[in-house]
C-alpha positions as CSV (number, residue, x, y, z in Angstrom):
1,X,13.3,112.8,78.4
2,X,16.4,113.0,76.0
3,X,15.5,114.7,72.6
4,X,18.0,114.2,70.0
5,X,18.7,117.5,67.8
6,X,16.7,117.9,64.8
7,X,19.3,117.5,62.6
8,X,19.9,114.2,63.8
9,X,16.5,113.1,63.2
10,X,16.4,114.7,59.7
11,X,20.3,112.3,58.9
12,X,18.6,109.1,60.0
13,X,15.4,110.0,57.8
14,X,17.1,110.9,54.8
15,X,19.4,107.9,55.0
16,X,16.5,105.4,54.9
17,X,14.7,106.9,52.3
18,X,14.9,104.5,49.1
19,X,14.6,101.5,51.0
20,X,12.1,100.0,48.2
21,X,14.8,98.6,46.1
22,X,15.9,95.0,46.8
23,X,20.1,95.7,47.2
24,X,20.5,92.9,44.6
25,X,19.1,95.3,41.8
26,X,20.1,98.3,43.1
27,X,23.8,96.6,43.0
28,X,23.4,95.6,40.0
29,X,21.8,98.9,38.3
30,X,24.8,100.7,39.9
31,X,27.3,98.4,38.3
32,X,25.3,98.5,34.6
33,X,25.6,102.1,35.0
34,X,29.0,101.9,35.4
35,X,29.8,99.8,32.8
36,X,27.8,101.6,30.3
37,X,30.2,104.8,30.3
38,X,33.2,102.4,30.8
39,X,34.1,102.5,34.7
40,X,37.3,100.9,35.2
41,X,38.1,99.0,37.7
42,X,34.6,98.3,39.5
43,X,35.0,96.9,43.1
44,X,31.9,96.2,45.5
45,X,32.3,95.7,49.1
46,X,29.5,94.4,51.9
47,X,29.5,97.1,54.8
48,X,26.4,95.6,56.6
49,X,28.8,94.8,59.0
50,X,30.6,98.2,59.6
51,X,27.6,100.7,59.3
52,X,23.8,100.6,59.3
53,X,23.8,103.7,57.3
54,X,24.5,101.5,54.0
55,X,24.9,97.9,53.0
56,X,27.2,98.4,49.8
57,X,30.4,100.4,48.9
58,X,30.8,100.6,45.3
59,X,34.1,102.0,44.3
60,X,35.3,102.3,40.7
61,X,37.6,104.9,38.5
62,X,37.2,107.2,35.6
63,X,40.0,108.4,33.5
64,X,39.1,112.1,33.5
65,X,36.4,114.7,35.4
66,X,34.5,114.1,32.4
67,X,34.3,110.6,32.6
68,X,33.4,110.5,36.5
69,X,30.4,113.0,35.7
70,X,29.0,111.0,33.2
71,X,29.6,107.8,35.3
72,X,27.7,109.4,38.0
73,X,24.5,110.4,35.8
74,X,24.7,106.8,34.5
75,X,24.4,105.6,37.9
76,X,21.4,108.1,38.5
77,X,19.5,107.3,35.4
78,X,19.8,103.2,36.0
79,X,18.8,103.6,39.4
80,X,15.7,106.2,38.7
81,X,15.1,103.9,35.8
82,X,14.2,101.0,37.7
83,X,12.4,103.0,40.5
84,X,15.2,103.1,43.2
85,X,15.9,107.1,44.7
86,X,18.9,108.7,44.4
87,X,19.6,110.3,47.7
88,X,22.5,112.9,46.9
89,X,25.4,113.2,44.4
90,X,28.9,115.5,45.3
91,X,31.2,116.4,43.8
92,X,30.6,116.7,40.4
93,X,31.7,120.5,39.9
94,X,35.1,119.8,40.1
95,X,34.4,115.7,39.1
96,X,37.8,114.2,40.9
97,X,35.8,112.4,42.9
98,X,32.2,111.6,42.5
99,X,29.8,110.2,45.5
100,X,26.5,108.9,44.3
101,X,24.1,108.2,47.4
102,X,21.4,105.7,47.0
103,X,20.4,104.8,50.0
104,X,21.8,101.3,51.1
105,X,24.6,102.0,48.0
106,X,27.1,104.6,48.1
107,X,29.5,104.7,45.2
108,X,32.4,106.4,45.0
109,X,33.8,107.6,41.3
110,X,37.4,108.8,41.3
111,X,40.0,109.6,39.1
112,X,43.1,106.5,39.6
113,X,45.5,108.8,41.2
114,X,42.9,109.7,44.0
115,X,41.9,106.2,44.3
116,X,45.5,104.9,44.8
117,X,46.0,108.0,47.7
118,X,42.6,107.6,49.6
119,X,42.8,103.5,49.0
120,X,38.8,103.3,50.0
121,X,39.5,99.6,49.6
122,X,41.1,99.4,52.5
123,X,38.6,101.0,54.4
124,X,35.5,99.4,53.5
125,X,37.1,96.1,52.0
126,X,37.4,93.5,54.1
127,X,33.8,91.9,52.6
128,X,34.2,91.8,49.2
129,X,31.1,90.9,46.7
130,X,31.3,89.0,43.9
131,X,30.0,90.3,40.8
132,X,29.9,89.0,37.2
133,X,30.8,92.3,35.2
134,X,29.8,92.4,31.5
135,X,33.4,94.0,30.2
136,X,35.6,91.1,31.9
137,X,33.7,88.0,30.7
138,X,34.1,86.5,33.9
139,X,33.8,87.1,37.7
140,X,35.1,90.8,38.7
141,X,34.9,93.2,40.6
142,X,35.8,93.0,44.2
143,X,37.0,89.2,44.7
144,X,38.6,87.3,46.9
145,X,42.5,87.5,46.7
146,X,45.3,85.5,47.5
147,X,47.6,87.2,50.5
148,X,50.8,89.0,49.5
149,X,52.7,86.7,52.1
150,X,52.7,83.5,49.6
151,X,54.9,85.7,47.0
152,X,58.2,87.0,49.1
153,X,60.1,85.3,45.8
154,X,61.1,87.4,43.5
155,X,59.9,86.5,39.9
156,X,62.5,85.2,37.7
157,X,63.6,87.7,35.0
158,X,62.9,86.9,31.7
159,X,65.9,85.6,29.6
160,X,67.9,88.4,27.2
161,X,67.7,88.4,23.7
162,X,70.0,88.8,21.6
163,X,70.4,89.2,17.8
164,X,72.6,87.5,15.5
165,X,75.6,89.6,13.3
């Protein structure tokens, strides 16, 4: 009889711990902990799909390591709040880029310049939630957009001005 190594057994455990939480909430608490320290550009993808391991990527930017660390305790204290478990955090020493674990949500905290290098949206992006985020008024987050092949024209350039003598 094949045994898997322990420390396979010990992954898959910790990875379902924190199953309690309906994803719904736990989405949600993520994203009003985000918006509470003043994430910028919040972006939630389905992975259900892709991994087992987690059903949503949550992906959003801080302006500085100070900012990412306190977006990261927000996260934590909304999720512990409403009873959902906190797996692991990394990366906050250095706070470039912040993971927060919570079991079927992982988000990902970076500073812009590392987001636009490691372009996670293209990784885990081709699901896309809609979410109604408090800061824009409207739907946000990660929607639906319209394919870079419908605008091969260039834009027009705005006329010159010019003053009067």
């Amino acid at each position: 009889m094949y045994r898997p190594p322990y420390g396979t057994i010990l992954f898959i455990t910790t990875c379902t711990i924190g199953k309690n939480m309906e994803i719904t909430k736990l989405q949600r608490a993520i994203i009003d902990g985000l918006e509470d320290v003043k994430a910028q550009d919040i972006k939630v993808f389905n992975t259900t799909h892709l991994t087992a391991l987690f059903d949503r990527v949550i992906v959003a930017s801080g302006t500085s390591n100070r900012q990412t660390k306190a977006l990261a305790n927000s996260v934590r204290d909304k999720v512990k709040g409403l009873g959902g478990d906190v797996i692991s955090t990394e990366g906050e020493e250095v706070g470039e880029w912040v993971l927060v674990d919570c079991g079927d949500a992982v988000v990902h905290i970076l500073q812009p310049a590392l987001r636009q290098y490691y372009n996670l949206e293209e990784v885990w992006g081709d699901k896309p939630v809609r979410v109604k985020l408090q800061s824009s008024g409207g739907f946000s987050g990660a929607q639906v957009s319209v394919s870079d092949d419908e605008d091969d024209e260039p834009a027009a350039k705005p006329a010159r001005k010019t003053t009067r003598r």
